[in-house]
Each structure stands twice: as C-alpha cells, then as structure tokens.
C-alpha positions as CSV (number, residue, x, y, z in Angstrom):
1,X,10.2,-72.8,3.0
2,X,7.2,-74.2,0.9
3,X,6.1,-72.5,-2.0
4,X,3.0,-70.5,-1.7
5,X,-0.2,-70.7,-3.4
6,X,-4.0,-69.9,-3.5
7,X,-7.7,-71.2,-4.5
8,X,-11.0,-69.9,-4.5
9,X,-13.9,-71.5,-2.8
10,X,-17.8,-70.3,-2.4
11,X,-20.5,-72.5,-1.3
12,X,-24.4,-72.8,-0.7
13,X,-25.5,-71.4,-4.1
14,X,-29.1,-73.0,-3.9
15,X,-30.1,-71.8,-7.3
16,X,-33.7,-72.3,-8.0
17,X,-36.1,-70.6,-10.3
18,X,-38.4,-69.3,-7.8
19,X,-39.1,-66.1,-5.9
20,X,-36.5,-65.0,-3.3
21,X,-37.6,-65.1,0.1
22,X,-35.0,-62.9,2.1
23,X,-32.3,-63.5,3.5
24,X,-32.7,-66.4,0.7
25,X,-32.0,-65.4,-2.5
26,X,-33.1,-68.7,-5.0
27,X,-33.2,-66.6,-7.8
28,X,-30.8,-63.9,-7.5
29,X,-27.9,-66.6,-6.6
30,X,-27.5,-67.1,-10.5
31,X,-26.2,-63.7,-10.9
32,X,-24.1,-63.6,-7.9
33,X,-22.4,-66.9,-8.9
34,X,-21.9,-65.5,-12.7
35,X,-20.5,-62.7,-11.1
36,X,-18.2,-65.2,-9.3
37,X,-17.4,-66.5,-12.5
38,X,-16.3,-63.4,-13.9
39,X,-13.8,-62.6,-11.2
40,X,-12.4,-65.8,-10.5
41,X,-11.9,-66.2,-14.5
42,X,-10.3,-62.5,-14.3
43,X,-6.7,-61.1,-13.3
44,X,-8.0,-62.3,-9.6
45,X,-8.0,-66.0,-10.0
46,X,-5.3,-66.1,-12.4
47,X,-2.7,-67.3,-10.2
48,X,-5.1,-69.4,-8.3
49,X,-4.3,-73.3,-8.2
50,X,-7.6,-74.4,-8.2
51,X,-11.2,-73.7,-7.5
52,X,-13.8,-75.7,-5.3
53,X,-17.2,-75.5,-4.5
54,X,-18.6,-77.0,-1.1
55,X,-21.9,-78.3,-1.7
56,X,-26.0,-77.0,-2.7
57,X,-25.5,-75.8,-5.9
58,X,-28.9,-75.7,-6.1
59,X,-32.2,-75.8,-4.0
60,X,-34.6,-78.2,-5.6
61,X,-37.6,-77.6,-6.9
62,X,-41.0,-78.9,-7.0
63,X,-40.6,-81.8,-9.5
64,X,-37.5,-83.4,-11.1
65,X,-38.4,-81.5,-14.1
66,X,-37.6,-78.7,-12.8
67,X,-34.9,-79.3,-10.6
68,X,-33.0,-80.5,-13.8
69,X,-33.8,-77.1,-15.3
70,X,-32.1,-74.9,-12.4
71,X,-29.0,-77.4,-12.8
72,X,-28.6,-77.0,-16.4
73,X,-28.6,-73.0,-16.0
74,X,-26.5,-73.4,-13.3
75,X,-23.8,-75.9,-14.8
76,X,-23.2,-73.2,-17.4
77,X,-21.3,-70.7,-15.5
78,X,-20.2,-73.4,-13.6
79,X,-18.8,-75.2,-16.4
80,X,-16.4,-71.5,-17.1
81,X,-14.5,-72.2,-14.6
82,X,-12.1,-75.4,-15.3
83,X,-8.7,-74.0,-16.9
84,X,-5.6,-75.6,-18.6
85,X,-4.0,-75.0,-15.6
86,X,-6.5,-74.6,-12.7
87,X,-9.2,-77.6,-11.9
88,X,-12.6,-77.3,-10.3
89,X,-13.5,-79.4,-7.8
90,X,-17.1,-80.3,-6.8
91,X,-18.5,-81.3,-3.4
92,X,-22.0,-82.6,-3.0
93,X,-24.6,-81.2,-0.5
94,X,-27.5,-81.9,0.7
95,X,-29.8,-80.1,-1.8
96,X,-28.1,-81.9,-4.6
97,X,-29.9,-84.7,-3.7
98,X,-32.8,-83.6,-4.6
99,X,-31.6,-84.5,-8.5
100,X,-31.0,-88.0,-9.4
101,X,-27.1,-88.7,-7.1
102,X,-26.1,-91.1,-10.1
103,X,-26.9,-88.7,-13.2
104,X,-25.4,-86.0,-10.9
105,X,-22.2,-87.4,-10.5
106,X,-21.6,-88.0,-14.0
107,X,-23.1,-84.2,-14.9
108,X,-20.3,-83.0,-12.1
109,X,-17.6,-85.6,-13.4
110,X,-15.8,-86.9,-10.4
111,X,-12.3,-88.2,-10.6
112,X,-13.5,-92.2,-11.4
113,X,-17.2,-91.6,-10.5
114,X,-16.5,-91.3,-7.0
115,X,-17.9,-88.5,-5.1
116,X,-15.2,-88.7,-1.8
117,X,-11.2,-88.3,-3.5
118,X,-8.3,-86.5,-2.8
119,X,-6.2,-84.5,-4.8
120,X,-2.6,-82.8,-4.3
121,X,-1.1,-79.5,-4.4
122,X,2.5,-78.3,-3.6
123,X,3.5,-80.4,-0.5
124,X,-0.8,-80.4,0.6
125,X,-3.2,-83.4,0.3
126,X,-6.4,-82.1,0.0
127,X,-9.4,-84.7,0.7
128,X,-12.9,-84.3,-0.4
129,X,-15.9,-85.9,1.9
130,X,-18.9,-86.7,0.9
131,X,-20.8,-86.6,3.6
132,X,-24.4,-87.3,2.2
133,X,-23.1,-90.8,1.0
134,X,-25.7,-91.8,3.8
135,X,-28.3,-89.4,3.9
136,X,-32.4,-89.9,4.0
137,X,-32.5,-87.5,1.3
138,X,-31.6,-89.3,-2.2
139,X,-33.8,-88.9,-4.6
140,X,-35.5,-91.9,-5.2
141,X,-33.9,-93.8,-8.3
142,X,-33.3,-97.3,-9.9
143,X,-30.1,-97.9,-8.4
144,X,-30.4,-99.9,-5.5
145,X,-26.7,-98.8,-4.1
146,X,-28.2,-95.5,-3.5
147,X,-31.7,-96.7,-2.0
148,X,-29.2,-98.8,0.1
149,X,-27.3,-96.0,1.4
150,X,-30.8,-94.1,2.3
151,X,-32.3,-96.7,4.1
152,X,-28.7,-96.9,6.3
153,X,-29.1,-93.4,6.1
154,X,-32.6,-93.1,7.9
155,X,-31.2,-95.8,10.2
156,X,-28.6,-93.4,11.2
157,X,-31.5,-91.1,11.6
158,X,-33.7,-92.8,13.4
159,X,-31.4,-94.4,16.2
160,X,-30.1,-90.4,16.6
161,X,-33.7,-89.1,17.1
162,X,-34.3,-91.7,20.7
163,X,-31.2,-89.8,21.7
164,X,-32.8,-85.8,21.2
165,X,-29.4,-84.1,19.8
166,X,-30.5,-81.1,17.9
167,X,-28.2,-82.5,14.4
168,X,-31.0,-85.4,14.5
169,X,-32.2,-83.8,11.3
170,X,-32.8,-85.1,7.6
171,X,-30.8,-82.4,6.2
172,X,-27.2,-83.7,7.8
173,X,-25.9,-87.3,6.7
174,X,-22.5,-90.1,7.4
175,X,-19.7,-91.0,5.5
176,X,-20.3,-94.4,6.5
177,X,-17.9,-97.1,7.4
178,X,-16.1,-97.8,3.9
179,X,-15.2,-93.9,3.4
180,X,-14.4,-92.9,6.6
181,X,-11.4,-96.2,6.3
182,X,-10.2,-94.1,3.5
183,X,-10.2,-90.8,4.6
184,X,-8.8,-92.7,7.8
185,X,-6.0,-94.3,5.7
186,X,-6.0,-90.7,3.6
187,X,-4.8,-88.8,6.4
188,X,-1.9,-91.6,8.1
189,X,-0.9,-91.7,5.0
190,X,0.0,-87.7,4.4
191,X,1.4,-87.8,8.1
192,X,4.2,-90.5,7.0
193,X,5.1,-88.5,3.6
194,X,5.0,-85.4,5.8
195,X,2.4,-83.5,3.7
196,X,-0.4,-80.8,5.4
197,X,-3.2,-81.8,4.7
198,X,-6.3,-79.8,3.9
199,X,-10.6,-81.2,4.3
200,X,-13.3,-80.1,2.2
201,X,-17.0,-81.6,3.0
202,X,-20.3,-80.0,3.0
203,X,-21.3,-80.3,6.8
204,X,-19.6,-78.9,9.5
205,X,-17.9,-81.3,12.7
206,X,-18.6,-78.9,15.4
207,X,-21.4,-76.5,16.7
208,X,-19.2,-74.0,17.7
209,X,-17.9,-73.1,13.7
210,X,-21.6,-72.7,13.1
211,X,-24.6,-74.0,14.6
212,X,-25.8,-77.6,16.8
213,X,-28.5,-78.5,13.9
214,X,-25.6,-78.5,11.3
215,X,-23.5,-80.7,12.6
216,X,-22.5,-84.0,11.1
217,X,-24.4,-86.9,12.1
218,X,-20.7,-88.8,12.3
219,X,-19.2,-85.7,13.4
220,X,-17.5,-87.8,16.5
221,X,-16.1,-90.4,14.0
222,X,-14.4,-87.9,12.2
223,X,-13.4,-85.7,14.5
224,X,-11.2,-89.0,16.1
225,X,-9.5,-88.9,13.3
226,X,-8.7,-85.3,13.1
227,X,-7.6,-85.7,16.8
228,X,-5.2,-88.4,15.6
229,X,-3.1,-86.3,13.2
230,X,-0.2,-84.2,13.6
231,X,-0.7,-82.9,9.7
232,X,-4.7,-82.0,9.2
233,X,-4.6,-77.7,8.9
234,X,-8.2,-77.1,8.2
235,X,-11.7,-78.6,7.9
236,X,-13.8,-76.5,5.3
237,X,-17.6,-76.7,5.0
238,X,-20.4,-75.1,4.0
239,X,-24.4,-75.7,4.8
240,X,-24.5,-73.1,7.6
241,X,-25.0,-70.3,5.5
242,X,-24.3,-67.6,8.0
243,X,-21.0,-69.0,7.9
244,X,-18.5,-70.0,11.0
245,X,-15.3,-70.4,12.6
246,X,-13.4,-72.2,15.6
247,X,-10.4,-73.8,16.4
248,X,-9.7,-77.2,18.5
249,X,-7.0,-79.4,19.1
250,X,-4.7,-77.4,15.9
251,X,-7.4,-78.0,13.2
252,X,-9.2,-74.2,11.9
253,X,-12.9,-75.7,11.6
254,X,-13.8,-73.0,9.1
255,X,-17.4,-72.9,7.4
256,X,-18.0,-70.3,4.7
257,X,-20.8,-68.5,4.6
258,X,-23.7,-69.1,1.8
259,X,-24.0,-67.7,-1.6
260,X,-27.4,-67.8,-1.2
261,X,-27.9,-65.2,1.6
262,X,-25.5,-62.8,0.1
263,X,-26.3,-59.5,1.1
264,X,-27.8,-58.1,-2.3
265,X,-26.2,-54.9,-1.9
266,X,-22.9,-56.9,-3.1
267,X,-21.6,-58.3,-6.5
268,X,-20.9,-61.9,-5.3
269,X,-20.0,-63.3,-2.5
270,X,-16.8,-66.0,-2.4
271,X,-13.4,-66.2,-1.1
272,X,-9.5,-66.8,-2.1
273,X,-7.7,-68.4,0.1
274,X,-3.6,-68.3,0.3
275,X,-1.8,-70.6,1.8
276,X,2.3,-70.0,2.9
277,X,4.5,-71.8,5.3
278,X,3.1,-70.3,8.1
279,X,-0.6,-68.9,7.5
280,X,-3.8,-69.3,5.9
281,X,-5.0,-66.4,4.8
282,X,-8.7,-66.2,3.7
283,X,-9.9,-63.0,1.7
284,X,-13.6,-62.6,2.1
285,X,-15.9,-61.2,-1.2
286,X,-19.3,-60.1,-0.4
287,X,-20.7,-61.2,2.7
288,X,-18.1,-63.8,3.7
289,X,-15.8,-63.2,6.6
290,X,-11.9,-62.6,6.0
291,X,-9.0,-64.3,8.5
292,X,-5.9,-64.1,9.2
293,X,-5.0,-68.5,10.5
294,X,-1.7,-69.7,11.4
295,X,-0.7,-73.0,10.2
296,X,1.1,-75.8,12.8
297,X,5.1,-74.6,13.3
298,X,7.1,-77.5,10.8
C-alpha cells in the first residue's frame, strides 16, 4: 500500500486594487487569500506535502504601474507559505500576463527559470503546464522570445477563429510543440517507473469540467496524450471560476472553483486534497466543491 499524503491548492485569486463588482471580488480576494494563508500555515496544513496555486494571482490593472502594485501586496502572503518542509508551487494564468512574463518568473522563482516542470512526491510525478507559453496576451516587453511566442500565439488564434469554436478566445493559450515533447516524454516516462502521475495547468482540456470558452486552445493535443497513459490520475485547473468536474477515459478532469468569486459570506475559499492508494479525496473551504475520486485499481 502507498503511503498517504495531502496538499492544498486554491486558484483564480485575481487581486486588484479596484472596486468589487459581484460575483467578482478584485479587492476583497486579498483578505480571503490571507485568510488562506492563515489556515494553511495553521494545524490544517501542517501535515500537508506541499502547496500549489493554479494560475491569476492577480487581475491586471490599468497601467503596469499598477499592476506591479497589486503583485507586490499580493506576493506577501503569498510569500508565508513556503516551509522547511512543505514547497509552494506556482502556475501561471492568463492574467499574469498582464505583468512583464520575464520579471514574473523570476518574482515567482521557478525551478531553473522555467515556468512548465515537474516535481515528485511519494511514488507521484506531478507535472506543471504552462499553458500561456503561447498566448496573445504577454505583455509587451524587450525579450524577443516572448513577442515570439505571442505572435505564434495570435497565430494559434487566428487560424481557430475561421473555424468558429467558442475557446477561439484571447484569454486561452498552447503549450506549443517543444513543451508538449516534454510533458509527452514526462508522462512515458512515470508509466515505465510505475509512478501516478498527477497535472496541474491553468486551463481546463474539456467543456464538460467547466465551460466550451475555457477550454485549451491545444486541448486535443493534450488530451492524446492523456489517452495514451495507463498512470495520469487527475488533470487540475483553474480559470473557470465557477469551478468543474468530469471524468473520461480514467483521468478526474477536476477545475477548482475561483478565489475571486468566493461567496463573501465565507472566510476563504481553497481546498486540501488527500491522496491514498485508492482515492482522491478533495475537501472543499468556502465555495469550492468537496469529492470523494477513486484512483485506477494497481
């Protein structure tokens, strides 16, 4: 039997210094993420192996200025959370792009710069996507890998509009062809060393776990993969905020709802998740949804 374990994971914060406009909640979502904070840094997260957040910590505002304000008050609770014994893991969304992508991923400090990675727990490989690495959103900057990844991004876009699906929309993106060879190679490889493996990205595969505008723009690319592997459990997202679930081909497509639309009548709004031999168990905080998943029979 494999040892047991358990994370916490919240997504969609969308902090901004402006007014909330209900069911959004720019402003408000700093004290439901402190609030986060507190618990997850208290008796309940102290068994917890890690934490993980799943994109958008904030909205974007009107100038760069600005934005960079709402991050810096944001990266301060966020910055609580790292232990001795417990990492934080950081996956980018859409509305992180509305900050500078290269000063961002040296504020969030990703494993050797690099914004897609994997990291391991017990007998779990646990990937994380980045799938804004083509995106028509970046921020316009100096670095001319970035403006090259929009302008394939709008391609993407573009060639996607002639065809009228609803996720032909700027706010979705690709992993693009040198990523999803990883993740490819990522997941064969946990098969051979007989290892579950576990995906984090920001944008959900499938309308049915959420909705048919927030749907990777790759989402068939990926999902070929998925379809592939004897040893993928779970695909985690965020970006829907009213959150998600469905299950095809032995893979729990899970997305958790949105920090940002927490119900204000609640502290926070997050989950820990538990992980056995047999089940994935997900206890819901606030407004997101708890489940009871079993995992594939060893």
């Amino acid at each position: 039997m494999e040892e047991a374990f358990s994370f916490g994971v919240f997504a969609d914060i969308q902090y901004a210094m402006k007014e909330d406009k209900p069911p959004k909640y720019y402003k408000s979502s700093l004290s439901f993420f402190e609030n986060c904070v507190r618990d997850l840094n208290g008796p309940k997260g102290e068994n917890l192996s890690f934490t993980i957040q799943l994109g958008d910590l904030i909205d974007g505002n009107e100038t760069v200025e600005l934005t960079e304000k709402d991050l810096t008050t944001i990266m301060d609770p966020l910055s609580r959370l790292p232990r001795e014994n417990r990492p934080h893991y950081d996956v980018l969304g859409n509305h992180c792009l509305r900050y500078p992508r290269t000063k961002l991923c040296k504020i969030l400090n990703f494993p050797n710069g690099r914004s897609y990675f994997s990291f391991q727990v017990k007998n779990w490989n646990f990937i994380i996507l980045d799938h804004q690495y083509h995106s028509s959103e970046i921020a316009d900057e100096e670095d001319k890998t970035y403006q090259k990844r929009k302008e394939k991004g709008q391609e993407i876009l573009e060639k996607l509009k002639l065809t009228e699906v609803p996720n032909a929309v700027t706010w979705n993106g690709a992993l693009g062809e040198e990523q999803l060879s990883w993740f490819k190679n990522e997941v064969e490889t946990s098969e051979k060393d007989g290892k579950s493996v576990g995906i984090f990205s920001h944008i959900p595969l499938l309308r049915e776990a959420g909705s048919n505008r927030h749907v990777a723009w790759d989402h068939a690319e990926v999902l070929e993969v998925l379809d592939a592997s004897n040893c993928v459990e779970f695909y985690m997202a965020g970006h829907y905020h009213e959150g998600g679930y469905h299950y095809r081909n032995n893979v729990h497509h899970i997305t958790m709802e949105g920090m940002l639309q927490n119900d204000p009548q609640n502290e926070t709004s997050y989950s820990i998740i538990s992980v056995n031999d047999n089940k994935l168990t997900i206890e819901g905080i606030g407004n997101c949804t708890s489940r009871d998943l079993e995992l594939r029979k060893k």
